[in-house]
DRENDO-1510 file (C-alpha; in Angstrom, 1 decimal, always signed):
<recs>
REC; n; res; u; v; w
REC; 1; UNK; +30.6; +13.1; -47.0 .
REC; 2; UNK; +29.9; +15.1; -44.0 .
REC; 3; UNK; +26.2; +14.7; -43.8 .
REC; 4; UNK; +26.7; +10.5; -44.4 .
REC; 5; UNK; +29.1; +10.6; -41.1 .
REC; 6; UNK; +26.4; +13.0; -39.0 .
REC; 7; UNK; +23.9; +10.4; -40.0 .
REC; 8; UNK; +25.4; +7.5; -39.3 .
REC; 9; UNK; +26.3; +9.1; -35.9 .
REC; 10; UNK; +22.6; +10.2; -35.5 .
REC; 11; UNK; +21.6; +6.3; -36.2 .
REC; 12; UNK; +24.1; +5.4; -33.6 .
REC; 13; UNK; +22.7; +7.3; -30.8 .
REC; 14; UNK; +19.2; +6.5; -31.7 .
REC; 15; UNK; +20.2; +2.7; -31.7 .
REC; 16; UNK; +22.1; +3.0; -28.4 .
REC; 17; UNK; +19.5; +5.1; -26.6 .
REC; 18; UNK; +16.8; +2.3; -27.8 .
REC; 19; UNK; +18.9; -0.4; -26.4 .
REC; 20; UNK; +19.1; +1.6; -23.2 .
REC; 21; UNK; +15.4; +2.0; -22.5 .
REC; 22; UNK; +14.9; -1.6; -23.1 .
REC; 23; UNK; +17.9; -2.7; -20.9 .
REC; 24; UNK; +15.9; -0.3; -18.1 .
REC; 25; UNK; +12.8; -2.0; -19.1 .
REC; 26; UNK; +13.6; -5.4; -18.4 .
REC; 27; UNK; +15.8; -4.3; -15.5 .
REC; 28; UNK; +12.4; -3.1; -13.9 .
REC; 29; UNK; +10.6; -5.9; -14.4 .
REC; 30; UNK; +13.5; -7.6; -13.2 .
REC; 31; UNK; +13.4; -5.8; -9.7 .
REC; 32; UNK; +9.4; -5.8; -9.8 .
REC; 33; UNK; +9.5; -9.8; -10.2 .
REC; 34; UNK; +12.1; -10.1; -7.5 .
REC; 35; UNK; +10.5; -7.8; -5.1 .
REC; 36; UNK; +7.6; -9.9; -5.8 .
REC; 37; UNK; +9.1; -13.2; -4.4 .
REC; 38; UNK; +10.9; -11.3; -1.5 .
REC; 39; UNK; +6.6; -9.9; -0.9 .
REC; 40; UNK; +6.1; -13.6; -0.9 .
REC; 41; UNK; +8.3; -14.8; +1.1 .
REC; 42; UNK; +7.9; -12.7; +3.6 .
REC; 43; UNK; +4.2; -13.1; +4.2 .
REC; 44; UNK; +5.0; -16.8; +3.9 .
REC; 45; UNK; +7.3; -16.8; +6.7 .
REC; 46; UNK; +4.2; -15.1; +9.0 .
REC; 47; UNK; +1.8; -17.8; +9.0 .
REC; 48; UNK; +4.2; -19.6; +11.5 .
REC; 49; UNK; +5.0; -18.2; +15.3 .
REC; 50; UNK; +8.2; -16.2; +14.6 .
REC; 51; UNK; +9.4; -17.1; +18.6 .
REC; 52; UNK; +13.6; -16.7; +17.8 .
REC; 53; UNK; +13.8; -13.5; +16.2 .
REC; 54; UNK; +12.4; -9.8; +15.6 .
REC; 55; UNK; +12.3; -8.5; +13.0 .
REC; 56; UNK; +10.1; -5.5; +11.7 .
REC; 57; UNK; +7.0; -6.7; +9.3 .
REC; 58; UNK; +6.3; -5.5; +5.8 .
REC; 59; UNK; +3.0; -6.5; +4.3 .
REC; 60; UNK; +2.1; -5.9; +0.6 .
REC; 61; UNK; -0.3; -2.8; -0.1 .
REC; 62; UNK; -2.9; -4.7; -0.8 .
REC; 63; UNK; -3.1; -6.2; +2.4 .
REC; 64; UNK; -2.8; -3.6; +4.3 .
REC; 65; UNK; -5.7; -2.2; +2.9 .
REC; 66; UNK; -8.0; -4.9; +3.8 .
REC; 67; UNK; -6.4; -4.6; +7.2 .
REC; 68; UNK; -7.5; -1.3; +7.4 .
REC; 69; UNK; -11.1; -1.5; +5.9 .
REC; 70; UNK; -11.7; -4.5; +8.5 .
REC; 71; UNK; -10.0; -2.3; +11.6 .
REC; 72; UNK; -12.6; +0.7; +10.5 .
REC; 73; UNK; -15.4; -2.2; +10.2 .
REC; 74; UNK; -14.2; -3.4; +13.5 .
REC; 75; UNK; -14.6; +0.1; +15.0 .
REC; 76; UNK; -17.7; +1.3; +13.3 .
REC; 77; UNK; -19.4; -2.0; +14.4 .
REC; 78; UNK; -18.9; -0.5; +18.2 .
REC; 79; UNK; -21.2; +2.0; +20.0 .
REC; 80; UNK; -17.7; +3.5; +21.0 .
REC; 81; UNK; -14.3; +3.0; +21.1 .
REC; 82; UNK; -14.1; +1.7; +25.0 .
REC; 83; UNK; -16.7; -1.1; +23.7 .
REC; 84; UNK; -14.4; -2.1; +21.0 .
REC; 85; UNK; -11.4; -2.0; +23.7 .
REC; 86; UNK; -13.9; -4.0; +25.7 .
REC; 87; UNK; -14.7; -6.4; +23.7 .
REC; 88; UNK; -10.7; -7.7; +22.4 .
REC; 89; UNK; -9.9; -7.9; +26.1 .
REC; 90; UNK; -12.8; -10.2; +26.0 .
REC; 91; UNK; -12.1; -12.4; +23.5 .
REC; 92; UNK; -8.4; -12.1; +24.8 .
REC; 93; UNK; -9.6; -13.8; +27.9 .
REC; 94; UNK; -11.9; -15.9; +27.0 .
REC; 95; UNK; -9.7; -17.7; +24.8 .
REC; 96; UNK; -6.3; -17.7; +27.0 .
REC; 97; UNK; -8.4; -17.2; +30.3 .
REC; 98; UNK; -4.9; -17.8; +32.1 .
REC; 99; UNK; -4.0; -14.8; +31.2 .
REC; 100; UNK; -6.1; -12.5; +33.1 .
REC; 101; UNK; -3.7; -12.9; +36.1 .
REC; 102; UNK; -1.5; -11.1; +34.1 .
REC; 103; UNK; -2.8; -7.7; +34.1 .
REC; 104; UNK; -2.9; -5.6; +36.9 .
REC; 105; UNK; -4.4; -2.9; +35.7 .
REC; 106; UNK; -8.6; -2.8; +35.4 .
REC; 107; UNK; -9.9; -4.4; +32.4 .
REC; 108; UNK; -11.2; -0.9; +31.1 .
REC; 109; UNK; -8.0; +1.0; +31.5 .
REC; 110; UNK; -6.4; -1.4; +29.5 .
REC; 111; UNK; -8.8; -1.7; +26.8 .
REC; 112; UNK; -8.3; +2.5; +26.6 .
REC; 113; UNK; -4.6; +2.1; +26.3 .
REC; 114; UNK; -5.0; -0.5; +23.6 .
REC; 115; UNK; -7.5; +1.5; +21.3 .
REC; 116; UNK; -4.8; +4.2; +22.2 .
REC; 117; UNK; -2.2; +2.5; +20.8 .
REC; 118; UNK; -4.1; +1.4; +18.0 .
REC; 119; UNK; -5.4; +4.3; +16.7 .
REC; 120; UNK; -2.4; +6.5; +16.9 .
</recs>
């Protein structure tokens, strides 16, 4: 009579630990489908001008990683890293050509600075 009571207690747990895991389970997919929708969202709301607030950007993994491949492109493409400074100040200015007032500072100091800040 023992051994049917053990058992039965056995069977219990095993159920219960079963029903667990797939509670977990779908919990995880759950969060993974949600986190999904908030990845979505998000990247939605950058393909407008974000002008009233500030907020800090998170972009999925994947698209980072193209980011970064095109960056290295970018910089492997230039004879050096002053050339590829050089030449964003230059499409800068030549499409917003009012903004060249703006900067003080000589062109190539400022395209150091921004591979600088770039890089780092």
């Amino acid at each position: 009579m023992a051994e049917d009571y053990e058992g039965e207690e056995v069977q219990d747990d095993t159920e219960y630990i079963e029903e667990t895991e797939e509670a977990e389970q779908e919990g995880n997919e759950e969060a993974e489908a949600e986190a999904e929708i908030d990845v979505d969202a998000s990247v939605a709301a950058l393909k407008e001008v974000q002008d009233k607030t500030f907020v800090e950007v998170r972009l999925p993994a994947d698209v980072l990683a193209e980011a970064q491949q095109a960056w290295t492109a970018f910089i492997s493409s230039a004879s050096s890293r002053e050339a590829a400074g050089e030449a964003i100040y230059a499409a800068l200015f030549d499409s917003a050509p009012s903004l060249q007032s703006l900067f003080k500072t000589p062109r190539s100091v400022m395209a150091m600075r921004f591979m600088n800040g770039l890089n780092s």
